[in-house]
N, C-alpha and C positions, 0 to 999 in steps of 0.2 A: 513763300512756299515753293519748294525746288518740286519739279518735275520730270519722269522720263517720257521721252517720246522715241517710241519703239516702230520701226518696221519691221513689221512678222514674216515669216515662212521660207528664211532661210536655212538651210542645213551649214551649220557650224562643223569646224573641225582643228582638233591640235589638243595642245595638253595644256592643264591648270592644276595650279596647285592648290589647296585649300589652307582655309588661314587657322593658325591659333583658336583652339578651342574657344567661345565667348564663356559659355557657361563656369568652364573651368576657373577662366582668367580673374569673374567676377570674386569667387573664392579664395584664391592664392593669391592675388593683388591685398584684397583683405586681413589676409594672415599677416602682411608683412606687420602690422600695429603689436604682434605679440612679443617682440624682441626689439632690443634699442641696436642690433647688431644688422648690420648691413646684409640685405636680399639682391640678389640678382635673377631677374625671371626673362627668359626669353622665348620668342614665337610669342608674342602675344599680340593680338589683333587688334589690328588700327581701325577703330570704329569708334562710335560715338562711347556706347555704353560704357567701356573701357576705359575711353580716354576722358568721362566725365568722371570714373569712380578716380583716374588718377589727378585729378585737378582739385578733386574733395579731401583727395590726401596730403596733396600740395598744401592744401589752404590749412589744415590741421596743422603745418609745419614740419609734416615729415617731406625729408629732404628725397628730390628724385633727379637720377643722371639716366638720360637718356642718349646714350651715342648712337643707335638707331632705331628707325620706327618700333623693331619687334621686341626691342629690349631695351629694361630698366636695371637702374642698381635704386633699389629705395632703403632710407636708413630713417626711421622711427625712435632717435633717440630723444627727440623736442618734443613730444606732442601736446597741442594746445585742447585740451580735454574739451573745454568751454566752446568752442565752436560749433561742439556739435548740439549746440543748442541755441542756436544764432538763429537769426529770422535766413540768413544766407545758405545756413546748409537748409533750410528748410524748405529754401525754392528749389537750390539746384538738386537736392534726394528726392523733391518732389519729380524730374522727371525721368528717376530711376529706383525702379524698386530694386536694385544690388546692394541700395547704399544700407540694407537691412541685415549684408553681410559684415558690416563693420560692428556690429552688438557685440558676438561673442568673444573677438579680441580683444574689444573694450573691458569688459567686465571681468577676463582673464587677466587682464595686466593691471586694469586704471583701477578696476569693482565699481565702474558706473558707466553708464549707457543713456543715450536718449534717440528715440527714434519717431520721427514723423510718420503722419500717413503717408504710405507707401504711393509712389508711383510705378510708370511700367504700360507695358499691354492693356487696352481695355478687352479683352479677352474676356470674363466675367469675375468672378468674386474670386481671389487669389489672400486666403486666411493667414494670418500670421499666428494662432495660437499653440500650433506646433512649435514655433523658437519657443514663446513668451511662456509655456505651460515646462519648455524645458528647463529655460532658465530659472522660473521659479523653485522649480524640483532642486536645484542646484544650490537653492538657498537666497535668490537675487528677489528683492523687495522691488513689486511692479504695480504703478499707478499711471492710470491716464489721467493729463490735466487738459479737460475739455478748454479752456480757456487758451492756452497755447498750441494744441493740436500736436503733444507732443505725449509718447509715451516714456516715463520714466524708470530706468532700473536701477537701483542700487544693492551692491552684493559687497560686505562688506570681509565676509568669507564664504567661499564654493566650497561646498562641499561633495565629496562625490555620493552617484546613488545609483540604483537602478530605476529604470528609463523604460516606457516599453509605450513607443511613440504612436498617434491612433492614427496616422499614415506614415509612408516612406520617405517625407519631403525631405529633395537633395535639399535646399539651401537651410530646411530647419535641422537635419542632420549635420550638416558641415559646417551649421554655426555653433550647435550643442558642443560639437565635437572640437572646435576651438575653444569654445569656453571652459569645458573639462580638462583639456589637457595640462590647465594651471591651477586648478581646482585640489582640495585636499582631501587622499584618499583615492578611490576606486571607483570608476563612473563605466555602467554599465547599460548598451543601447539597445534596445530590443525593438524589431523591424527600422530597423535602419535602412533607408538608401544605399546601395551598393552601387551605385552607376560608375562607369571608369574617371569620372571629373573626382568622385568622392574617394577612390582611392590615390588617386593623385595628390588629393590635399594630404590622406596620413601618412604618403609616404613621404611628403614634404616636412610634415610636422616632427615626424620620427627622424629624420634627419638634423632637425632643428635641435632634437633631443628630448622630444615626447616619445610616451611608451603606450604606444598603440597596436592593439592586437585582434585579430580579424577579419583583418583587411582584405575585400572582396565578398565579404559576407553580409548577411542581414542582421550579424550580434555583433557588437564590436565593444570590445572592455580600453579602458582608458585611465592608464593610472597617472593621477596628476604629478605633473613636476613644478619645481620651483622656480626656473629660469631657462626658456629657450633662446637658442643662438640663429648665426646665422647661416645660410645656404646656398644655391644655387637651384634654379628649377627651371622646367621644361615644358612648354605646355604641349597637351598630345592635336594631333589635326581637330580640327572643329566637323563630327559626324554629321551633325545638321547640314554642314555644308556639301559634305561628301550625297548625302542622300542627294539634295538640291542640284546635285550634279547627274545624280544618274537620271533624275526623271525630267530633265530637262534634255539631255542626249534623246531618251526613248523617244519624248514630244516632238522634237524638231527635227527625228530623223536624221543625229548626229554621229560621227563617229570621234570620239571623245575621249581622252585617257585624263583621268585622276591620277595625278602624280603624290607621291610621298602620303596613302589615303589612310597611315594608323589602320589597316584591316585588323589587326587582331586585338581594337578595341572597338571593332564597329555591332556583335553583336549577333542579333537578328537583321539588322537593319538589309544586307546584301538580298539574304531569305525572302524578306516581305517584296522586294523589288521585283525579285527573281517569279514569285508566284504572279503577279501581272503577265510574266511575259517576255520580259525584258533577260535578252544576251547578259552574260560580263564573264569577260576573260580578267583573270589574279596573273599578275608577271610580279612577283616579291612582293614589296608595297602600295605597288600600281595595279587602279581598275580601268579593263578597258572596255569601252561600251559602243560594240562596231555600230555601222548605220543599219536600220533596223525598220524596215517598213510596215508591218503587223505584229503587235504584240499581243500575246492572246489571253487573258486572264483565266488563272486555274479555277476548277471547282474542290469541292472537296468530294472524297472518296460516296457518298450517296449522291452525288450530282447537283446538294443544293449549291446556294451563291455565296463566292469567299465574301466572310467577312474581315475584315481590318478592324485593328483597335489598338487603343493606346494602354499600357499597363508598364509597372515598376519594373526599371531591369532586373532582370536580362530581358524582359518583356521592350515593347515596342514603343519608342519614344513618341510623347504627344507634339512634340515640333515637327514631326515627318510627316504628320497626317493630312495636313492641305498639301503638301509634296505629296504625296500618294494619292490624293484625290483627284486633283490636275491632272498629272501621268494620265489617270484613267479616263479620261475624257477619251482620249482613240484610239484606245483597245477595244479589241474584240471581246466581248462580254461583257457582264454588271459585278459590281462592287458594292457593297453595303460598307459603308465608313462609321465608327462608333465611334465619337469623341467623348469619350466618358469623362474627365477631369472639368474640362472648363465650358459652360453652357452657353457660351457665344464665339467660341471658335469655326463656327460652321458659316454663321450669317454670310460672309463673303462671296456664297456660292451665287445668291443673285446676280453677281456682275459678269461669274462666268457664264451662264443661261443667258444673261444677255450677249455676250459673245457669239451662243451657238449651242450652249454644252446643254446635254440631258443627264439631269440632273435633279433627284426629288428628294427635295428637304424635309425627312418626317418629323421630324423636333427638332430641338436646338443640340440634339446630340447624335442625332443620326442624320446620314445621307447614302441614296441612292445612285451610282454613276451610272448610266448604260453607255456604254461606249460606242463610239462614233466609226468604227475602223477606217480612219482617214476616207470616209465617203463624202464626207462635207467638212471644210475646214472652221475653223473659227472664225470670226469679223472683227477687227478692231474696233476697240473702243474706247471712250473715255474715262476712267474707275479713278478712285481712291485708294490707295493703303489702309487699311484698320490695323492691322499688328505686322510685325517683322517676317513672320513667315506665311502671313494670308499675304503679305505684301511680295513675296516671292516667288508663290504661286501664281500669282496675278501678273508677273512679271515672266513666269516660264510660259504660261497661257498667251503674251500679249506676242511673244518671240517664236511661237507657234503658228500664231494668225495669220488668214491673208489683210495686209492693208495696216491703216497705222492706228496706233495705239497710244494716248496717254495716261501715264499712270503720275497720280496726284502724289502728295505726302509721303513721298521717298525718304524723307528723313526716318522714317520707320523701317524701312528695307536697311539705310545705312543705319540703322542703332544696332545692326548682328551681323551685314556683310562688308569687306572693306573694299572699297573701289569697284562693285561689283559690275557699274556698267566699262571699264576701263577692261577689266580681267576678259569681259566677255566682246567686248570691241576685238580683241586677239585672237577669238575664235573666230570671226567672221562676222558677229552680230551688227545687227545697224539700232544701234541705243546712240539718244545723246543727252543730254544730262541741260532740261532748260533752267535757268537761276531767275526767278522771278519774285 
């Protein structure tokens, strides 16, 4: 198990770029299974999760040229159908719930599918019956065979329908949305994911030579075709990364530019930073985030305490929220954090309290911050990773501190950021990465 060992309580300074959206990548690396015609995707992030979903592609037989890191040419004219029901794909999807975006291509091109118990984040209970309740509606016959741990689709014709999904989930949205586009007839989505990863994919698809209409909205119609080709695509900046950048500036009292940061698919995301307190100058597609000694966090207009929370774009993404939570550690004022999606995304906070921080965890969905205003610093300590972005928190927090710091299970920090203690070595950081 790999390790960082961080000495904290330097101020950083210089520019960083951000990588390849992950979220996106998992999705449009996925698409490529719906055409035997050659894809090209570039920007995309050298990180585990990515490069495990392109290995599981590999091993399907679709062919991939890699001239470098950021970019593929994959061509899905072989694919070995059967493998995805091998004991093999069944360890390595097991330690990636992405590989769940490979169904709807499947069942668009092959009409069958097999999909294992999901892995990913223990983060808490993450449902799949939004794809499975889709796909069925499509017309796709679905059994779980307890004996293999494997669930089974077979759709021997899609048909289109209307859809009117009982949440917004991007990945069950952007797999529906593959599945329909070769499907027979008119398929039609109602409360759809609208996030920018999700129009990225139809503007992929339409490209490809789907007829996709709504794009950017919560109804999106889909009229299926009979053969898509191929493309070229672009992944946009990775936002999670961008946030992880500002609130890591405000922390260490950086002065910081985010180079090339996609702002005009970030959102709310600048807004929510912005109410904590925190500076940023826009120079085109660059944030800068001067050095910044007290950041003051707003109230709302009757003087109670902001609350933060996570909700469906254009609302405020639940991967920023332990990145907004940290930030508030030493600010000037209190925070109320609502993790409403996932019911063990909070647990983390224990290791920051042990750090230093005040911090009161009222259930597994709420947290209270009172902020420290740089009157006491944090203490290093020794923590674990639990998920990719409690693992980044814990890692802005450790780069914060006075004294040193180990953080355990960084292979969860690398499963969404690439190189990130190298990137941050550039700033000034003193991280070094132990191999143990």
């Amino acid at each position: 198990m790999h390790s960082f060992e961080v000495n904290g309580g330097k101020k950083l300074k210089g520019e960083i770029v951000p990588q390849g959206a992950k979220n996106e990548a998992l999705q449009i690396i996925s698409a490529v299974l719906l055409t035997p015609e050659k894809i090209t995707v570039s920007n995309i992030p050298d990180i585990l999760d990515v490069n495990l979903l392109i290995e599981l592609l590999q091993e399907m037989n679709v062919k991939v040229e890699r001239p470098q890191r950021d970019t593929c040419t994959f061509c899905a004219d072989d694919v070995n159908i059967d493998y995805l029901h091998s004991e093999q794909f069944k360890i390595k999807s097991g330690r990636l719930r992405g590989a769940v975006m490979l169904t709807g291509p499947m069942l668009a091109r092959f009409r069958k599918a097999f999909i294992p118990k999901p892995g990913g984040d223990k983060i808490g209970r993450r449902r799949l019956d939004t794809h499975i309740t889709g796909f069925v509606k499509l017309g796709a016959n679905f059994i779980y065979h307890e004996e293999d741990r494997f669930y089974h689709l077979i759709a021997e014709n899609l048909k289109g329908t209307v859809l009117t999904l009982d949440e917004p989930s991007v990945t069950g949205t952007a797999n529906i949305v593959m599945a329909a586009s070769m499907a027979t007839g008119c398929t039609t989505i109602y409360n759809a994911a609208c996030e920018p990863y999700i129009q990225q994919l139809c503007k992929m698809l339409n490209r490809m030579g789907a007829k996709i209409t709504g794009i950017g909205s919560n109804v999106l119609v889909i009229d299926g075709v009979n053969y898509l080709g191929g493309t070229t695509h672009r992944m946009l900046p990775d936002m999670i990364e961008v946030g992880s950048f500002i609130g890591l500036a405000a922390m260490t009292q950086s002065d910081i530019v985010i180079k090339n940061a996609g702002i005009e698919h970030l959102g709310v995301i600048p807004d929510k930073f912005q109410q904590l307190g925190i500076k940023m100058n826009f120079n085109g597609d660059d944030i800068h985030i001067p050095e910044q000694k007290i950041y003051e966090i707003s109230r709302y207009f009757d003087s109670s305490v902001l609350t933060i929370y996570d909700h469906p774009w254009p609302g405020f993404t639940p991967d920023l929220l332990s990145i907004v939570l940290v930030t508030a550690i030493q600010a000037k004022g209190s925070l109320l954090i609502h993790q409403k999606m996932f019911e063990s995304r909070l647990f983390f906070v224990d290791k920051l309290i042990d750090m230093g921080a005040q911090i009161i965890l009222c259930d597994p969905h709420r947290a209270v911050v009172i902020g420290l205003e740089r009157e006491q610093k944090l203490r290093g300590i020794t923590m674990s990773s639990p998920d990719i972005r409690a693992g980044v928190a814990l890692l802005i927090a450790a780069l914060s501190a006075e004294g040193k710091s180990i953080i355990q299970n960084i292979e969860q920090i690398d499963r969404g950021y690439q190189f990130i203690d190298e990137r941050l070595r550039k700033l000034g950081a003193e991280i070094v990465r132990i191999n143990k």
